[in-house]
NUKOLTI-200212 format. One record per residue (C-alpha): residue number from 1; residue in one letter; y, z, x. Coordinates in Angstrom, 1 decimal. Each point is the difference from the previous one (the first is absolute). Layout:
BEGIN
{volo: NUM	domi: A	py: Y	pz: Z	px: X}
...
end
This chain:
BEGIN
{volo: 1	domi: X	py: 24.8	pz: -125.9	px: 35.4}
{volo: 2	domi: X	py: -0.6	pz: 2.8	px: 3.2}
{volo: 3	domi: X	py: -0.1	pz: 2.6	px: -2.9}
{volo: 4	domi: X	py: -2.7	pz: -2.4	px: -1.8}
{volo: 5	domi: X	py: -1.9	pz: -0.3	px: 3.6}
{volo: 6	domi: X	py: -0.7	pz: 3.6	px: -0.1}
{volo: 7	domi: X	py: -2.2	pz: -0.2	px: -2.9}
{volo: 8	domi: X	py: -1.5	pz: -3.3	px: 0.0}
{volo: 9	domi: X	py: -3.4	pz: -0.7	px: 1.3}
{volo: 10	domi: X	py: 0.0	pz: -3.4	px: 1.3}
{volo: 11	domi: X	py: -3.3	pz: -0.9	px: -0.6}
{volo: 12	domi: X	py: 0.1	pz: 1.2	px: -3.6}
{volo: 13	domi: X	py: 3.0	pz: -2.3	px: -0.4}
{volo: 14	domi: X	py: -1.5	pz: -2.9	px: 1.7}
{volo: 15	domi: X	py: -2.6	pz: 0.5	px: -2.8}
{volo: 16	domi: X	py: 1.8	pz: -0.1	px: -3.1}
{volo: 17	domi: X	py: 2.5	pz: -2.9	px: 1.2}
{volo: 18	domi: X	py: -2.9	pz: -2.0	px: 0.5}
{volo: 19	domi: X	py: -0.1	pz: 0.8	px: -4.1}
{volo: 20	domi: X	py: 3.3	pz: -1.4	px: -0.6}
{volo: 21	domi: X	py: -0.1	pz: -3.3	px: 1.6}
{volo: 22	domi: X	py: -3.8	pz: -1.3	px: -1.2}
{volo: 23	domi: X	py: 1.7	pz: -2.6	px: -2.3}
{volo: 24	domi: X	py: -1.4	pz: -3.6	px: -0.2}
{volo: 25	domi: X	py: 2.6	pz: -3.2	px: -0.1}
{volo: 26	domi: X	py: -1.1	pz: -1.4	px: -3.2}
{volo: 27	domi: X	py: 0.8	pz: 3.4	px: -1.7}
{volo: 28	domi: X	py: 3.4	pz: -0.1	px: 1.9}
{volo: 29	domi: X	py: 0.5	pz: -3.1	px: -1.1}
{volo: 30	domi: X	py: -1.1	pz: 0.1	px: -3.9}
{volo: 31	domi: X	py: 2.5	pz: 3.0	px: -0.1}
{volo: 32	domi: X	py: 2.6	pz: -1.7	px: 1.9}
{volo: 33	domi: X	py: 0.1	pz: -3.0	px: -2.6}
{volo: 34	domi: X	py: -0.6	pz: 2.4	px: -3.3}
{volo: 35	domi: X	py: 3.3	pz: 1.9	px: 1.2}
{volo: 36	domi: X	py: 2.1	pz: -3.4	px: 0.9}
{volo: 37	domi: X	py: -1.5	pz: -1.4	px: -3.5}
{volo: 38	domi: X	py: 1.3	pz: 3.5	px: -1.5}
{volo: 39	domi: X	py: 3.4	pz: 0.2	px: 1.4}
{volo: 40	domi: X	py: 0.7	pz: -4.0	px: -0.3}
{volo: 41	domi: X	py: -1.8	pz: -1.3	px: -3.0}
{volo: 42	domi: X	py: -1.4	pz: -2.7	px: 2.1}
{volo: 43	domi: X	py: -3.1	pz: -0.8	px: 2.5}
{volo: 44	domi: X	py: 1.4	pz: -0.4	px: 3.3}
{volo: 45	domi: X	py: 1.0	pz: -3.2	px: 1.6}
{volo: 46	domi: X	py: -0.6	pz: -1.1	px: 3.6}
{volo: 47	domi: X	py: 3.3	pz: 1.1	px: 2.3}
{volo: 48	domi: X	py: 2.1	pz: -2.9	px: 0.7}
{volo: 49	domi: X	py: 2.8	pz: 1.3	px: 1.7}
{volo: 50	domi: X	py: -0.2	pz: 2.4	px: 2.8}
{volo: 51	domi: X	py: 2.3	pz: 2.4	px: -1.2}
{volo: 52	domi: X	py: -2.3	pz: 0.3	px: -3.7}
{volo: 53	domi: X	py: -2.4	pz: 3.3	px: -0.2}
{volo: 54	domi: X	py: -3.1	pz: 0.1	px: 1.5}
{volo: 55	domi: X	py: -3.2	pz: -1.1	px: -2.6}
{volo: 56	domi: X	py: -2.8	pz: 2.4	px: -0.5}
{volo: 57	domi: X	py: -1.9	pz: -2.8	px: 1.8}
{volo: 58	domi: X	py: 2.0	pz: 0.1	px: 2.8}
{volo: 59	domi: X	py: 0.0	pz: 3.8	px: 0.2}
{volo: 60	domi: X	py: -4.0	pz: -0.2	px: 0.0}
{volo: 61	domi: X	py: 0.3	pz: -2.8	px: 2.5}
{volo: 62	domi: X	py: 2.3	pz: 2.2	px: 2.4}
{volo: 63	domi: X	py: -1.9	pz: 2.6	px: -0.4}
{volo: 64	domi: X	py: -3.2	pz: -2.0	px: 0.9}
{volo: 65	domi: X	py: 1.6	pz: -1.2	px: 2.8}
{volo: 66	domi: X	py: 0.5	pz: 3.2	px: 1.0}
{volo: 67	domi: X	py: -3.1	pz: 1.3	px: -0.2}
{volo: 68	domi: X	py: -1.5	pz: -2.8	px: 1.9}
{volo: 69	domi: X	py: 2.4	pz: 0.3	px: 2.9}
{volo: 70	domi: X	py: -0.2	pz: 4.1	px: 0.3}
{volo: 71	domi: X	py: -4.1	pz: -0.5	px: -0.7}
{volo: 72	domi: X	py: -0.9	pz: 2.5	px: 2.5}
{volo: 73	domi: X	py: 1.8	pz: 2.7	px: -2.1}
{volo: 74	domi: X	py: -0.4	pz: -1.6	px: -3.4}
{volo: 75	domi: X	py: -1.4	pz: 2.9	px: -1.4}
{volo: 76	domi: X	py: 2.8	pz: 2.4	px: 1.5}
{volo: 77	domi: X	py: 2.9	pz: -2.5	px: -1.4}
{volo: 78	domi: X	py: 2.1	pz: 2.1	px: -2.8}
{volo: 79	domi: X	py: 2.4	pz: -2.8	px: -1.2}
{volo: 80	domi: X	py: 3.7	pz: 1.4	px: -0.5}
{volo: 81	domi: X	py: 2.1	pz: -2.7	px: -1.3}
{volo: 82	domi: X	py: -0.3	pz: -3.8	px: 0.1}
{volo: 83	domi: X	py: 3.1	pz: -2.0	px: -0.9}
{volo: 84	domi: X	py: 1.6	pz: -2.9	px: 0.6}
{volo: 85	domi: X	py: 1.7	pz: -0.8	px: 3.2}
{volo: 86	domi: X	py: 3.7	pz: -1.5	px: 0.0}
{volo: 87	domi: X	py: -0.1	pz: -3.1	px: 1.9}
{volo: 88	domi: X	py: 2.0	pz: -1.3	px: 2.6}
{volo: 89	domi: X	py: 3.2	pz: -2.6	px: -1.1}
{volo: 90	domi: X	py: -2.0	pz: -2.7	px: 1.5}
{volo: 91	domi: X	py: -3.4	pz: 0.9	px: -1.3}
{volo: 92	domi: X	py: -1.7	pz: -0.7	px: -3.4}
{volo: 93	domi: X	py: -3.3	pz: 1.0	px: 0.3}
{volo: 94	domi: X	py: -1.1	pz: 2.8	px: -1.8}
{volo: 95	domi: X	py: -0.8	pz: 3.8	px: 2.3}
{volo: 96	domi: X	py: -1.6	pz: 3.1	px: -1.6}
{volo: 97	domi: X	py: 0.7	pz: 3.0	px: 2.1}
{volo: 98	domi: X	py: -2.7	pz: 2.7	px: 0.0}
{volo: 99	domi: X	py: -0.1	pz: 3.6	px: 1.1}
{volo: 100	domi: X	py: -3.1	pz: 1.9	px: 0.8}
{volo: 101	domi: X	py: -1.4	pz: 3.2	px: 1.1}
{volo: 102	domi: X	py: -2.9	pz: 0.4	px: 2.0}
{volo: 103	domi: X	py: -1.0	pz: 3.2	px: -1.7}
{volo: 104	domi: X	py: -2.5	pz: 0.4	px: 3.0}
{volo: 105	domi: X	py: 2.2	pz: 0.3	px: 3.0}
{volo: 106	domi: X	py: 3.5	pz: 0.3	px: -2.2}
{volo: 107	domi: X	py: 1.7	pz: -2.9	px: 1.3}
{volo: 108	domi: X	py: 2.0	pz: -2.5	px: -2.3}
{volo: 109	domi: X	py: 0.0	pz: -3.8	px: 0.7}
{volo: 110	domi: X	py: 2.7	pz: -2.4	px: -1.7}
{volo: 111	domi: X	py: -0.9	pz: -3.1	px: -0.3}
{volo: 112	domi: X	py: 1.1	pz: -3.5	px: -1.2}
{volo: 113	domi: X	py: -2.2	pz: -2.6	px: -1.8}
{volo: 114	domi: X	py: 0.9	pz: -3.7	px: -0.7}
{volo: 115	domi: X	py: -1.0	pz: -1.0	px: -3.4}
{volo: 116	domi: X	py: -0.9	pz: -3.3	px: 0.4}
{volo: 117	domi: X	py: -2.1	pz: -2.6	px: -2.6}
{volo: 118	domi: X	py: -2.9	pz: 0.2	px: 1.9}
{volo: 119	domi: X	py: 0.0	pz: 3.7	px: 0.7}
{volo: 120	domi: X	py: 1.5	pz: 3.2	px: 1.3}
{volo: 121	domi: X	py: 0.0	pz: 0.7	px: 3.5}
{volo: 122	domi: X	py: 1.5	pz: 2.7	px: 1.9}
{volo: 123	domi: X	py: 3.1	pz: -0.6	px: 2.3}
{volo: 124	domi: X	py: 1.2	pz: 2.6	px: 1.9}
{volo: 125	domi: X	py: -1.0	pz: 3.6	px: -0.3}
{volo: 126	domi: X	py: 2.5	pz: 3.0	px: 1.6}
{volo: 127	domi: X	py: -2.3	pz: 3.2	px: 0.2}
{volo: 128	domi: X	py: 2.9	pz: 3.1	px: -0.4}
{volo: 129	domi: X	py: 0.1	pz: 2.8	px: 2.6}
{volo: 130	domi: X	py: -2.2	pz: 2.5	px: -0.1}
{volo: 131	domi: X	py: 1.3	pz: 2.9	px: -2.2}
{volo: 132	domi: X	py: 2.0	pz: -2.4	px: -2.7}
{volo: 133	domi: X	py: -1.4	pz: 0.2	px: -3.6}
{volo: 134	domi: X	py: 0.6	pz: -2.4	px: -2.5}
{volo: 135	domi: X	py: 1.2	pz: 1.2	px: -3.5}
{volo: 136	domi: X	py: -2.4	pz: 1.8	px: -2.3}
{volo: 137	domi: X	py: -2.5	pz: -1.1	px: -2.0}
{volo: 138	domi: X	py: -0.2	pz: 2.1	px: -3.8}
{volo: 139	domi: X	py: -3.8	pz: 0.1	px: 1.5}
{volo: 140	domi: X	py: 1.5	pz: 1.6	px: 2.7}
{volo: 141	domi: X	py: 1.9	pz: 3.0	px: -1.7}
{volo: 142	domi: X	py: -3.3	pz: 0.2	px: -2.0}
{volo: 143	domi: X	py: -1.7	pz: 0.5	px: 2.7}
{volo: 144	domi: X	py: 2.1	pz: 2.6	px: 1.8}
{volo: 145	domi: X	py: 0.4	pz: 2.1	px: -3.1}
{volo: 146	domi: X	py: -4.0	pz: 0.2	px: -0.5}
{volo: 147	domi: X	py: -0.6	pz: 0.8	px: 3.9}
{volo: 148	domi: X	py: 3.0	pz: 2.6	px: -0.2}
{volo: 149	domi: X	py: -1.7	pz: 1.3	px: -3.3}
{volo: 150	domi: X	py: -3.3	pz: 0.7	px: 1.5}
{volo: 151	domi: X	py: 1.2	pz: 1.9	px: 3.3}
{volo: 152	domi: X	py: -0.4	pz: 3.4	px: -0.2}
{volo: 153	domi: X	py: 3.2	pz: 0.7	px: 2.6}
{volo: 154	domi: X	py: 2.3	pz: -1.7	px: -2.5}
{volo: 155	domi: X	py: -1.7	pz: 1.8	px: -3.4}
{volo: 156	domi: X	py: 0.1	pz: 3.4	px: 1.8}
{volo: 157	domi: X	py: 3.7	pz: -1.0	px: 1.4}
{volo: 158	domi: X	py: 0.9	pz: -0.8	px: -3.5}
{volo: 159	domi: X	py: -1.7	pz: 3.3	px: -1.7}
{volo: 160	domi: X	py: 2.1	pz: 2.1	px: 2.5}
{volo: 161	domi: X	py: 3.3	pz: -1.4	px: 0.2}
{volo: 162	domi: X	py: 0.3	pz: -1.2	px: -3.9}
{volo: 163	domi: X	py: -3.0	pz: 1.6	px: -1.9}
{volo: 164	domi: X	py: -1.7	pz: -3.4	px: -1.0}
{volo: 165	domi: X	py: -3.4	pz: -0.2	px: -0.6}
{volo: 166	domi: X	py: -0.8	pz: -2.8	px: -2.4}
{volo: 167	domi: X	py: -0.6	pz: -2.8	px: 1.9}
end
């Protein structure tokens, strides 16, 4: 990533994530429930058990939950994974655990949200040290590749050391 840093202009990144992560629950959702209907045949059932896999209903509600907890960098949020969260012995409520990006100031928050009948709500949030990155996104690699595309350092670098020119 330092040899990435060179190249990339921040706010011209800040720019084009906000791109990536303009997408609305209900289409999260409708997708979410196509695929599960896809892969399994059958519209999903509410989660009984707290070891079954989150619903695309309880994805959207997480993510909601989310939102409305972080809303003073809502619009900054890039969402990297949300998942289900292994529960204690003892415990049988249901926990999604969700990791973001502030795309804005570049820290990453995990957090965990009880799923409950009545709502989500958020639980405990651990914002990481400064420096640690969550996994990639395929947005992510998108992105990189375009901004390293468009810098004239790395075409010229790559004209000189290799002969490439078709970019």
């Amino acid at each position: 990533m330092m040899f990435l840093s060179r190249f990339i202009n921040r706010s011209e990144l800040s720019k084009k994530s906000k791109y990536y992560d303009r997408v609305s629950t209900v289409f999260v959702n409708k997708v979410l429930t196509a695929r599960y209907v896809w892969s399994t045949g059958q519209q999903p059932t509410p989660a009984t058990h707290p070891l079954h896999n989150l619903t695309p209903a309880e994805i959207s509600a997480a993510s909601t939950a989310t939102k409305e907890h972080l809303s003073d960098s809502s619009s900054y949020l890039r969402f990297i994974a949300i998942t289900r969260k292994e529960p204690l012995a003892e415990d049988s409520t249901r926990n999604a655990e969700v990791i973001v990006l502030n795309s804005k100031s570049g820290l990453a928050s995990e957090l965990t949200i009880a799923l409950q009948a009545d709502g989500a709500k958020v639980t405990e949030q651990v914002d990481l040290s400064r420096g640690t990155q969550p996994m990639l996104r395929p947005e992510d690699c998108d992105l990189a590749e375009e901004i390293m595309k468009s810098s004239p350092e790395v075409q010229q670098a790559l004209q000189d050391r290799y002969g490439i020119t078709d970019m």
